[in-house]
C-alpha positions in Angstrom: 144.6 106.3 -54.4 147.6 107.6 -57.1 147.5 110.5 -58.0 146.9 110.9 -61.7 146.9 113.5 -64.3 143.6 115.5 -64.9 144.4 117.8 -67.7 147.5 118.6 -70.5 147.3 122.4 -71.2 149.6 123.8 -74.2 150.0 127.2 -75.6 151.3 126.6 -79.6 151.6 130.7 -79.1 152.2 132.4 -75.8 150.1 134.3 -73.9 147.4 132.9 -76.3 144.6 130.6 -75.5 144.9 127.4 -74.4 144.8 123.7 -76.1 144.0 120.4 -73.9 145.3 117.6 -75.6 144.2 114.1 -74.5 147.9 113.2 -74.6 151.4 114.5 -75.4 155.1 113.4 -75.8 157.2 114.9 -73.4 160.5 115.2 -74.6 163.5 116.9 -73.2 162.6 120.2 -74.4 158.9 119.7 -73.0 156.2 119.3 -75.5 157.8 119.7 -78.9 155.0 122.7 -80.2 154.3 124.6 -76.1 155.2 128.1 -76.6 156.1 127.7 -80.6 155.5 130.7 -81.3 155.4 134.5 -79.2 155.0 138.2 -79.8 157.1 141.0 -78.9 156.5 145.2 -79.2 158.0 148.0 -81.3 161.0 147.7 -78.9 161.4 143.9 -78.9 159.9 143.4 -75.7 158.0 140.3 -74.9 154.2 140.8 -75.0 152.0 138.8 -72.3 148.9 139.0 -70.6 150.2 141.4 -68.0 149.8 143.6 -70.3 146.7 142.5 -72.4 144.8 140.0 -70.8 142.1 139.2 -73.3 144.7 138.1 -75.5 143.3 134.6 -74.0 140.5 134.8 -76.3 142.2 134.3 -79.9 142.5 130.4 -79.9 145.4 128.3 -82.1 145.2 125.5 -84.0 149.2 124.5 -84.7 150.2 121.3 -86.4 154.1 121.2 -85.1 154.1 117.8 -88.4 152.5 119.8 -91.6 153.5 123.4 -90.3 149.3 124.5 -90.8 148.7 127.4 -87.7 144.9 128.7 -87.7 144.2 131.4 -84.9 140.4 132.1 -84.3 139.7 135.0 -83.0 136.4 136.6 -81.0 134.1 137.6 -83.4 134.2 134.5 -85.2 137.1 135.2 -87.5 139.8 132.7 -88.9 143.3 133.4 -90.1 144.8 130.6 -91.2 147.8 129.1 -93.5 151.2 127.0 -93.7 153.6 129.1 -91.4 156.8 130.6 -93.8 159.8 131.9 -91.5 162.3 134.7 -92.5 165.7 133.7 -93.2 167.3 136.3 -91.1 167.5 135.5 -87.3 165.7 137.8 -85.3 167.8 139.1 -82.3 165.7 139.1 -79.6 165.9 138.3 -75.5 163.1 137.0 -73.3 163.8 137.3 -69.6 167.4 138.6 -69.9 168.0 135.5 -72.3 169.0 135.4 -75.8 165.8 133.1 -77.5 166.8 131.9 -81.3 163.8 133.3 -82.8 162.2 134.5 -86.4 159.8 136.1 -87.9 156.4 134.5 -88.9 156.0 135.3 -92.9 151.8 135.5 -93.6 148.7 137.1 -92.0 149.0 136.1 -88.4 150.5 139.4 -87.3 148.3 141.7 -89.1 145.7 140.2 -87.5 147.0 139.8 -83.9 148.3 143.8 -84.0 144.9 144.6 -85.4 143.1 143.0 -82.5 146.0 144.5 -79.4 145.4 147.7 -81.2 149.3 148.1 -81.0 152.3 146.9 -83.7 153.2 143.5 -82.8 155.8 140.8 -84.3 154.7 137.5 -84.5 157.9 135.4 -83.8 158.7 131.7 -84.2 161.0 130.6 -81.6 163.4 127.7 -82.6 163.4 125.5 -80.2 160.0 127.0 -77.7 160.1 129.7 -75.5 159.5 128.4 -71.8 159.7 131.1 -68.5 163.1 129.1 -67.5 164.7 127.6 -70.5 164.7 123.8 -70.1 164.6 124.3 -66.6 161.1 124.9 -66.9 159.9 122.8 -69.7 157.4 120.6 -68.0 155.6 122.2 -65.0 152.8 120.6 -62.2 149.8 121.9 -60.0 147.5 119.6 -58.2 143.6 120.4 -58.6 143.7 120.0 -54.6 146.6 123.1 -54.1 143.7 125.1 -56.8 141.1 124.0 -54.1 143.0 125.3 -51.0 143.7 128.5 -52.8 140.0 128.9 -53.6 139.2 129.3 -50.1 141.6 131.5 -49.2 140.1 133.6 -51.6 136.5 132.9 -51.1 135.8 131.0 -54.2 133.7 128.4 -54.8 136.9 126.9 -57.2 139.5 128.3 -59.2 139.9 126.9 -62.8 143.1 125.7 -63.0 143.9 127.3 -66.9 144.4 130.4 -64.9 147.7 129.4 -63.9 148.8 127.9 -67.2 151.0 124.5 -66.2 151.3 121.4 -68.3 150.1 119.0 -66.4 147.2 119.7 -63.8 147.0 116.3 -61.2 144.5 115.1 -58.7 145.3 112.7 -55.5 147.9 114.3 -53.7 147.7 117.1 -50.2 147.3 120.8 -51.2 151.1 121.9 -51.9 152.1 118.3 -51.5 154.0 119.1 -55.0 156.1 121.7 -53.3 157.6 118.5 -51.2 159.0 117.2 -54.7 161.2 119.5 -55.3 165.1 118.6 -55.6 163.6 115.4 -56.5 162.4 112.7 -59.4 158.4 112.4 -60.7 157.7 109.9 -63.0 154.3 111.3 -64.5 153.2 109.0 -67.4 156.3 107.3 -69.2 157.8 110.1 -68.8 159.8 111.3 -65.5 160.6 114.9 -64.5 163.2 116.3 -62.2 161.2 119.3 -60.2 163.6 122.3 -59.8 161.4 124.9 -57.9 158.4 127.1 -57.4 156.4 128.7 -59.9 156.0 132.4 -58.5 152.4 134.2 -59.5 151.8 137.1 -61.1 149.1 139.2 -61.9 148.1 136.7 -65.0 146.7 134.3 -62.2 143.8 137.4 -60.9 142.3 137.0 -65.0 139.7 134.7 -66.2 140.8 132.5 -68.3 138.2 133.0 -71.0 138.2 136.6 -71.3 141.2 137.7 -70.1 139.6 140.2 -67.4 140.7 140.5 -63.6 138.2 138.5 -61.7 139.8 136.8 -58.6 142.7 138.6 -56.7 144.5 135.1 -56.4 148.1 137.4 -55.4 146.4 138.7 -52.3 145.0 135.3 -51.1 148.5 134.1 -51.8 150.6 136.8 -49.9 148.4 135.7 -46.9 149.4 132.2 -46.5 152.1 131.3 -49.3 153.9 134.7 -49.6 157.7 133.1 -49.7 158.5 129.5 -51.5 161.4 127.4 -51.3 162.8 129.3 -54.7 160.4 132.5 -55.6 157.5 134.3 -53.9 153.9 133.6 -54.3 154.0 130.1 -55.4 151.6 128.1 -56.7 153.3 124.5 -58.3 156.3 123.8 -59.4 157.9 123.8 -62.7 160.5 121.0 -64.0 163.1 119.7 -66.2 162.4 116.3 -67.9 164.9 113.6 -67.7 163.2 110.7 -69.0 161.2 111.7 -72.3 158.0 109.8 -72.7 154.2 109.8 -73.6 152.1 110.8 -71.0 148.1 110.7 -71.0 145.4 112.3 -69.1 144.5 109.3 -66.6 148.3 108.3 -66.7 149.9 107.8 -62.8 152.1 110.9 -61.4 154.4 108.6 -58.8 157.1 110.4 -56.7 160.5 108.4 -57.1 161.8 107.7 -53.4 165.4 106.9 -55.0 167.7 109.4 -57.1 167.7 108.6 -60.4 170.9 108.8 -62.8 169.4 110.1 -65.7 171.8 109.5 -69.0 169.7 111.3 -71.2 170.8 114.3 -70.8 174.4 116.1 -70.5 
């Protein structure tokens, strides 16, 4: 049987809640809209669920075509409106890296700082703001290396949104995506060159509806996955994309057995 894709996740703001589209067009910056926008503190650093978890539970409604962002948040309430930018670049790094960013003109940080109960700016980064640049603009679990993790922690299953990756897959051997890296992945119309391990962090032990530790998925890691091929604690691999195209839940993920010369990009 192929293996095929189960489920698209994309955060339109980081560290907020998730969106599952049915389909998505995978470009060479990934999916034009993932990680639009993301929030830093009073010293310009970049704000995650490390540090507040139940940020998860405001959920976006971005429109990358009309520019119309509506964040819900818990108790019910909707902030929403066409999204305005500053002129002025906003000099900011995420990760040691300089990310073209600026700020979001309207309610949305209000509202956001009033619910972290800290001072937050609500940033619009120019062209997304993915963990490793364009290195990491697409990014791969398989439902099967979520199952073998689950017993290693004693869980019936894990949900897979804990681990926030773009494409979630079914068919394969647990970890069998860690095989593909170095290599091509045609997933969809679209193929992907994988480049390495995505290495856990305490993000992974929350729920993924409230934010709240649940599952120590780092411990079950260290005791059978505690080094990957390119970081520690791994748990699927992240990629660059080579080939754009539209991919669909349902669409075939097929390894490439020959290297691929890929023209598209520089």
């Amino acid at each position: 049987m192929a293996a095929r894709v189960v489920r698209i996740s994309i955060a339109p703001v980081k560290s907020l809640g998730l969106v599952h589209p049915d389909e998505v067009e995978l470009g060479e910056r990934g999916v034009a809209g993932n990680r639009r926008f993301w929030l830093v503190d009073r010293d310009r650093r970049l704000v995650n669920n490390k540090r507040n978890g139940p940020l998860v539970r405001i959920r976006p409604d971005w429109d990358e075509q009309t520019r119309e962002l509506a964040l819900t948040f818990p108790d019910g309430t909707r902030v929403a409106g066409k999204v305005e930018l500053d002129a002025e670049p906003f000099e900011v790094e995420m990760y040691g890296y300089s990310l073209a960013s600026r700020r979001v003109l309207g309610p949305w940080q209000e509202a956001i700082s009033s619910y972290a109960g800290e001072p937050l700016t609500f940033l619009w980064a120019e062209a997304g703001a993915p963990d490793r640049l364009y290195a990491g603009s697409a990014s791969v679990v398989s439902r099967e290396s979520l199952a073998r993790l689950a017993e290693e922690a004693g869980e019936d299953e894990l949900d897979g949104r804990r681990f926030r990756m773009l494409f979630e897959i079914a068919g394969v051997r647990a970890h069998e995506e860690d095989e593909w890296q170095g290599t091509y992945v045609r997933v969809g119309e679209a193929t992907i060159k994988v480049n390495g391990d995505v290495g856990r962090c305490a993000v992974t032990t929350h729920d993924p509806d409230t934010g709240i530790p649940t599952v120590d998925t780092l411990k079950a890691l260290a005791r059978y996955r505690r080094e990957g091929r390119t970081e520690p604690l791994p748990l699927g691999v992240y990629a660059s994309v080579v080939v754009p195209g539209r991919v669909h839940v349902g669409d075939e993920v097929v390894p490439m057995q020959e290297r691929l010369i890929a023209t598209s990009l520089s």
